[in-house]
C-alpha positions as a Markdown table, in Angstrom:
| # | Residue | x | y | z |
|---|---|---|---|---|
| 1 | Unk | 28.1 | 4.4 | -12.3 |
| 2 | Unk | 24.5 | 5.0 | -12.3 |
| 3 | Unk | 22.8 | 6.7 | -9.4 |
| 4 | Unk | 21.7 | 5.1 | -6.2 |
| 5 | Unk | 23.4 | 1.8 | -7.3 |
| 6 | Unk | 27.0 | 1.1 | -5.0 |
| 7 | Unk | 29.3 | -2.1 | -5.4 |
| 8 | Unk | 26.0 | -3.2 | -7.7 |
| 9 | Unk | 23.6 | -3.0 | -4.8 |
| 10 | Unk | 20.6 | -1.1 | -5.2 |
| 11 | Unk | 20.5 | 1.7 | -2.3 |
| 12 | Unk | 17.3 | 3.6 | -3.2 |
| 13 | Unk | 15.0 | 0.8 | -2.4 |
| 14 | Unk | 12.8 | 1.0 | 0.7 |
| 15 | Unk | 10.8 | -2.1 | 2.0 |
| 16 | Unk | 7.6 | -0.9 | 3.2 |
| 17 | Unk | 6.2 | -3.0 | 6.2 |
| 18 | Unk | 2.6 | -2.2 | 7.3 |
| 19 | Unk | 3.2 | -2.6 | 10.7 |
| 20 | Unk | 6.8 | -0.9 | 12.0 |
| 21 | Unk | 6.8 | 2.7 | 11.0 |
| 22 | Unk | 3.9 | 5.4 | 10.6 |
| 23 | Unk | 3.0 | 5.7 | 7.0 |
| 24 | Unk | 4.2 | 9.1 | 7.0 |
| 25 | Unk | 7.8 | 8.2 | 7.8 |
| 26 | Unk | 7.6 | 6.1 | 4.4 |
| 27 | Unk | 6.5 | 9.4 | 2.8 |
| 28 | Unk | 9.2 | 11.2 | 4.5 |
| 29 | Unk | 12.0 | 8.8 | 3.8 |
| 30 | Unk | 10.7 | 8.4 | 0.0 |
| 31 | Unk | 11.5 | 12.2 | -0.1 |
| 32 | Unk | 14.6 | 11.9 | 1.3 |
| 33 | Unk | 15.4 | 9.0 | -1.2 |
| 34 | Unk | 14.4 | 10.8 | -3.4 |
| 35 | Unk | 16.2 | 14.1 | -3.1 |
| 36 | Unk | 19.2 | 11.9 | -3.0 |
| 37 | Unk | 19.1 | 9.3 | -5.8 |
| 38 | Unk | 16.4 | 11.4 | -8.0 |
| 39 | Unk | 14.0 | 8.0 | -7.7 |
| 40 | Unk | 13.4 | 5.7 | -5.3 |
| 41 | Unk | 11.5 | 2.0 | -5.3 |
| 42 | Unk | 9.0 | 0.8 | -2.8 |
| 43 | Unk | 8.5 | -2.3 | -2.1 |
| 44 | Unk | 5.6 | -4.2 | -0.2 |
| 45 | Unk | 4.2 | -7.7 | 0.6 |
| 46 | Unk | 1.1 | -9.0 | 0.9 |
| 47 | Unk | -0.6 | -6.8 | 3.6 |
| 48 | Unk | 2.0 | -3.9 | 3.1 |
| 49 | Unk | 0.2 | -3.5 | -0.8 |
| 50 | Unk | -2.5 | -1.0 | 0.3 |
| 51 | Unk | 0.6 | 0.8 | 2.6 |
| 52 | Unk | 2.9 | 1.4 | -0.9 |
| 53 | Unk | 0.1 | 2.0 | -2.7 |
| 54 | Unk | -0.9 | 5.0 | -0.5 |
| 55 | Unk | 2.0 | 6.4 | -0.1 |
| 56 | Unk | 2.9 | 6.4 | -3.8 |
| 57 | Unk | -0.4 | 8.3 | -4.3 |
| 58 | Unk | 0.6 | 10.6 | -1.4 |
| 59 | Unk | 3.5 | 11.3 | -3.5 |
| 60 | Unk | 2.3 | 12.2 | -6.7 |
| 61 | Unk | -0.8 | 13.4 | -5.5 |
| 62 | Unk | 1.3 | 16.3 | -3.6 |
| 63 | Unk | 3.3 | 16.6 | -6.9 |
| 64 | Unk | 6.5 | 15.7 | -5.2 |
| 65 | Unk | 7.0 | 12.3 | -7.6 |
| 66 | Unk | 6.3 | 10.7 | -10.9 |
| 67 | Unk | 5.3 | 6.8 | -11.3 |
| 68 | Unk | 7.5 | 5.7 | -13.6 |
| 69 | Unk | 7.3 | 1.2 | -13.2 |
| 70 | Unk | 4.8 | -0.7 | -11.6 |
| 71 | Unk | 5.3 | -4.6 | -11.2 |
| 72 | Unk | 2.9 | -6.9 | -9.1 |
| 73 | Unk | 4.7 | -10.7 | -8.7 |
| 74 | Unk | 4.1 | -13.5 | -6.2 |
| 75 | Unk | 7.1 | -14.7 | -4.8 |
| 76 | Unk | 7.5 | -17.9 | -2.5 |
| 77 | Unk | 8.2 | -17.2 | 1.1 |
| 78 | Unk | 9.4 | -20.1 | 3.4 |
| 79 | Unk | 8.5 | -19.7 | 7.8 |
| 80 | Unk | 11.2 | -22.6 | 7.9 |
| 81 | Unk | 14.0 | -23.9 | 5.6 |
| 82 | Unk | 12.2 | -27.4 | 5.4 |
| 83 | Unk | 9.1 | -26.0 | 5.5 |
| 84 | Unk | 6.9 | -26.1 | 2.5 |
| 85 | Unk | 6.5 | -22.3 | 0.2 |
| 86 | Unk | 3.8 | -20.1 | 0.6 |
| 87 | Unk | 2.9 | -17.8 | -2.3 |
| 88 | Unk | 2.9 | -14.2 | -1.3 |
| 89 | Unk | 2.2 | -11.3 | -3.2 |
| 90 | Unk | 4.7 | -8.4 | -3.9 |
| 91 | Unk | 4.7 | -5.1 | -5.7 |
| 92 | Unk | 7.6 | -2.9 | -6.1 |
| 93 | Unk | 7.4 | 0.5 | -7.3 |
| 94 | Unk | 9.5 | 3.3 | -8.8 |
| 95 | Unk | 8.7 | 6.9 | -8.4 |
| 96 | Unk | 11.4 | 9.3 | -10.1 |
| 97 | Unk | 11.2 | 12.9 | -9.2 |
| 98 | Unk | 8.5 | 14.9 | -10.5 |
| 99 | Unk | 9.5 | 18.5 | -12.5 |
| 100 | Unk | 8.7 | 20.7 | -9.4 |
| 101 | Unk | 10.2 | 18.6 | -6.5 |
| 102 | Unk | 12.9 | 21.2 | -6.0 |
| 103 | Unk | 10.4 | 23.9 | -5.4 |
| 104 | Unk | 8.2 | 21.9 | -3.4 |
| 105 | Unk | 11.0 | 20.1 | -0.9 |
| 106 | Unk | 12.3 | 24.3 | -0.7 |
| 107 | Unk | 8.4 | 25.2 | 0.2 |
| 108 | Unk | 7.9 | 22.3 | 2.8 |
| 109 | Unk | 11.6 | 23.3 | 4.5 |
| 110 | Unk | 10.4 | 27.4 | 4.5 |
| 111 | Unk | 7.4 | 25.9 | 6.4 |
| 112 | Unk | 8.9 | 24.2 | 8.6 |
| 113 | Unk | 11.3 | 27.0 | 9.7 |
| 114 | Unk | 8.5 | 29.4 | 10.3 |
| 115 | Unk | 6.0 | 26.5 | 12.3 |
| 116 | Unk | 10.0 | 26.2 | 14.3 |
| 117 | Unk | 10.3 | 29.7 | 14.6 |
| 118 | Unk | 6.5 | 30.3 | 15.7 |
| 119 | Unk | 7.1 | 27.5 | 18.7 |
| 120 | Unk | 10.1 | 29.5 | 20.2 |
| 121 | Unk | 8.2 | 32.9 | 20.8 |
């Protein structure tokens, strides 16, 4: 079974809102994702765009991950059953681990030992 996909259900997805969590909590769990499943997706609408969009450039731009699909749609989105669809816009994109993530995740977790370690004394 491929990974990151369980009883057919994509688990490495995250849906990126632009309004619940601190951008860097998206960077941080898209690492973790990452680590984990070797790529992740992101996934945005309207507003939430610009949100992926920085934090997939966060991510390469710190050489943690590679882009590897990008795919901009426009999906309908009902406020009500009855009510009549509204076109949003939605992009989803998949990052797969760059060559040096290892070395970089190691680096980030020796920094944060010593910035721990430098609080205590």
């Amino acid at each position: 079974m491929e990974k990151g996909i369980i009883d057919g259900v994509k688990k490495n997805i995250i849906q990126v809102s632009n309004s619940k969590k601190s951008l860097f909590f998206y960077v941080n769990l898209s690492k973790r994702y990452l680590q984990q499943y070797d790529e992740v997706e992101l996934s945005g609408l309207g507003m939430a765009i610009n949100t992926v969009v920085t934090i997939v450039e966060i991510l390469k731009d710190s050489g943690f991950a590679v882009e590897k699909k990008i795919r901009t749609l426009t999906i309908d989105m009902r406020d009500d059953p009855g009510a009549r669809p509204l076109p949003k816009a939605k992009i989803e994109v998949s990052l797969g681990k760059s060559a040096d993530f290892d070395e970089l995740m190691a680096a980030e977790q020796d920094q944060k030992e010593i910035e721990g370690s430098d609080e205590q004394n």
